[in-house]
N, C-alpha and C positions, 0 to 999 in steps of 0.2 A: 537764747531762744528768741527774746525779744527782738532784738537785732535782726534776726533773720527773719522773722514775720513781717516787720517793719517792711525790709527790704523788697517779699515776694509782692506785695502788695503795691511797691513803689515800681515796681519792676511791669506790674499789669498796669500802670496808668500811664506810666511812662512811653509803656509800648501799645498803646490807645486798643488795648484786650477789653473789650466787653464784659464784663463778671455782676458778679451781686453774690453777699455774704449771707448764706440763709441764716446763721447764726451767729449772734457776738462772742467773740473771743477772752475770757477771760485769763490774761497774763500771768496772774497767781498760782495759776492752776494748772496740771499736768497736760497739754495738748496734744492727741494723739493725732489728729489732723486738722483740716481747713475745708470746711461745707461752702463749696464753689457750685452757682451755676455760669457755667461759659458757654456760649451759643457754637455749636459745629464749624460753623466759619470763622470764628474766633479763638475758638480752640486748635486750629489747624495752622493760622495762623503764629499764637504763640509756637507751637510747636517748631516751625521755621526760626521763629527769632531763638529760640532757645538753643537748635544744631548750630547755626550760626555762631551763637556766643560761645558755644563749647561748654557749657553749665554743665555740673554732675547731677545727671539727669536719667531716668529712666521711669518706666511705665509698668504697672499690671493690669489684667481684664481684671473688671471688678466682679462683684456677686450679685450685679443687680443690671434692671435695662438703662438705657440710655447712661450710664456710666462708665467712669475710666477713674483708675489713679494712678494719678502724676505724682513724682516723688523730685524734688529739685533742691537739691544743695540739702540734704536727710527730711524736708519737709514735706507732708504728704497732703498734696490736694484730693480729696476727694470730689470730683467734678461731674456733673449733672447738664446734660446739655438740654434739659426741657425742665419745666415744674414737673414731678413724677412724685408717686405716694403709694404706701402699701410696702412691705418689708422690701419686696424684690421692685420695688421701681413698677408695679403691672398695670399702676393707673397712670398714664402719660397724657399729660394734656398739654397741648400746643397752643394754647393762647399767649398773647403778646404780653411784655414783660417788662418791669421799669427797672433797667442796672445802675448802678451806681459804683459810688468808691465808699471809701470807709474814712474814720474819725475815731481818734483816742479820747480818752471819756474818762478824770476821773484820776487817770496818769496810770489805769488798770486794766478798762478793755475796751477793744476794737469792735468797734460797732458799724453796721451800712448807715451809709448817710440818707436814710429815706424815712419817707410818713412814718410815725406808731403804727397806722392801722397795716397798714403793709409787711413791717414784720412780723406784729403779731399775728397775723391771719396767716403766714407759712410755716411761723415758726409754731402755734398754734398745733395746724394740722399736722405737722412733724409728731409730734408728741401724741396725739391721737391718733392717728393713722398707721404710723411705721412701727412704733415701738407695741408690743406686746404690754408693756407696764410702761406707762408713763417716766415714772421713777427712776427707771432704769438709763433715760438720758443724760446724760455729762451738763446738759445745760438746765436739766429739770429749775433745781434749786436759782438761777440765775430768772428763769422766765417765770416762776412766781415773784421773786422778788419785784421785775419787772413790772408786773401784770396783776400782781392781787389784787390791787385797789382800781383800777381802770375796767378790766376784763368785760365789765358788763354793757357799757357805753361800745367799745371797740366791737365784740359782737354782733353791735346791731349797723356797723357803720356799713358806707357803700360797699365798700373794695373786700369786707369781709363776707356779706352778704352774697355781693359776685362770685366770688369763690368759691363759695359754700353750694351755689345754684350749680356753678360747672363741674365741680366735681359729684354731688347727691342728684341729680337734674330734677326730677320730678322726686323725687323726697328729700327735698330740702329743709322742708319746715318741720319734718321729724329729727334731721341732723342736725338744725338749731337748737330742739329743742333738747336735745341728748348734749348738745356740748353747753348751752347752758347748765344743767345736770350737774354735769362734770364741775364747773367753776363755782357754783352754788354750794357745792360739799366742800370748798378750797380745795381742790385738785388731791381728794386723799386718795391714798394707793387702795381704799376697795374702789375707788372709778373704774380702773381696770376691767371692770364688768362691761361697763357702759364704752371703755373704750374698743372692746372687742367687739359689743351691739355696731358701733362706727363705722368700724372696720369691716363688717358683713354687709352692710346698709351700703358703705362707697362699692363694691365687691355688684352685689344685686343692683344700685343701679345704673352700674355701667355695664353690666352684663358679662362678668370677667371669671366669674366660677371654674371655666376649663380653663382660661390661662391664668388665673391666679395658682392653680395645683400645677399645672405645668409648670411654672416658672420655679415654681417650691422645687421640685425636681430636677429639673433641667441644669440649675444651677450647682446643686448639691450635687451630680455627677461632675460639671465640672472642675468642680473642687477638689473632690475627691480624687480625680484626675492627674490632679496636680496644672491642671490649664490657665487656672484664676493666679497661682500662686506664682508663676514663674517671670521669674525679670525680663524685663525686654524692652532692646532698645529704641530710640525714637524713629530710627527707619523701619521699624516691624508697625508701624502705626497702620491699621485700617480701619478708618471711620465711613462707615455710608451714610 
């Protein structure tokens, strides 16, 4: 498995694909995919180099907006062509983005080669936003180890602040004060409380109440479908 991580990764830098790793990769442990954002034109892109190469390659719609997964050589990107938050992707926001490559750390895991405060503030609001229970993420236990002892400086930095602004706009300073909350109990799983309070708070101030239930729906038909789940190849691709 490691071999092959190693590889997709060498294979995005090699063929100058734009990406960023929202989460580090730990080696030891069971990997059921690879959290990619890759920009629309750069994911269009690989896609060409990949028909090209003849890779054992195919795609499904995901269960979320602005996603796709790419599956190449049995390894599954999950890819994200904007910062989006909320289970189904319903918060998208388009502001500009720093990518990077990544670096082995430790001889364990694959980590983005950028600031602290930068992954923590996505990796962060992963865990508060998307997931229903904190707990329940794969990477939980890796981002407190990361983050116990820092967490409180990093919350007040620039780049986490900015974040914080564009996603809450004008309740910002209630969303600080709820993810400080959160980290001041060390991330226990009654947070869950506070993390669902988050989750309304992004929802109310972006004004997303009809498409957030929309999207709850919308995509749970097509699942149900069988739409989401079907293999398909790299010339079925339509990205708008």
């Amino acid at each position: 498995m490691r071999a092959k991580l190693e590889y997709i990764f060498s294979y995005l830098d090699n063929n100058a694909i734009q990406y960023f790793l929202l989460r580090p990769i730990d080696l030891n442990n069971h990997i059921e995919d690879i959290d990619l954002i890759i920009p629309k034109q750069d994911f269009m892109k690989l896609i060409k180099v990949l028909d090209k190469d003849s890779k054992k390659v195919h795609f499904k719609y995901s269960n979320a907006n602005e996603s796709i997964q790419l599956f190449v050589n049995d390894i599954l990107l999950d890819i994200k062509f904007n910062i989006c938050f909320l289970p189904r992707k319903s918060l998208i926001l388009n502001d500009s983005f720093p990518y990077c490559s990544v670096v082995i750390k430790e001889n364990r895991y694959i980590y983005p080669t950028i600031d602290e405060d930068i992954l923590f503030t996505f990796w962060a609001y992963h865990l508060l936003l998307d997931k229903v229970d904190p707990s329940l993420s794969s990477t939980y236990v890796m981002f407190k180890n990361c983050f116990g002892s820092t967490w409180e400086a990093l919350i007040k930095s620039n780049f986490f602040i900015k974040w914080t602004n564009l996603i809450f706009r004008a309740n910002s300073a209630q969303a600080l004060q709820l993810v400080a909350l959160f980290f001041s109990n060390k991330t226990n799983i009654v947070n869950k409380i506070n993390n669902k309070k988050l989750q309304k708070l992004a929802i109310k101030s972006n004004r997303l109440g009809f498409k957030f239930y929309f999207d709850k729906y919308y995509f749970k038909i097509l699942r149900l479908s069988g739409f989401i789940k079907r293999k398909r190849s790299l010339q079925e691709i339509n990205i708008k």
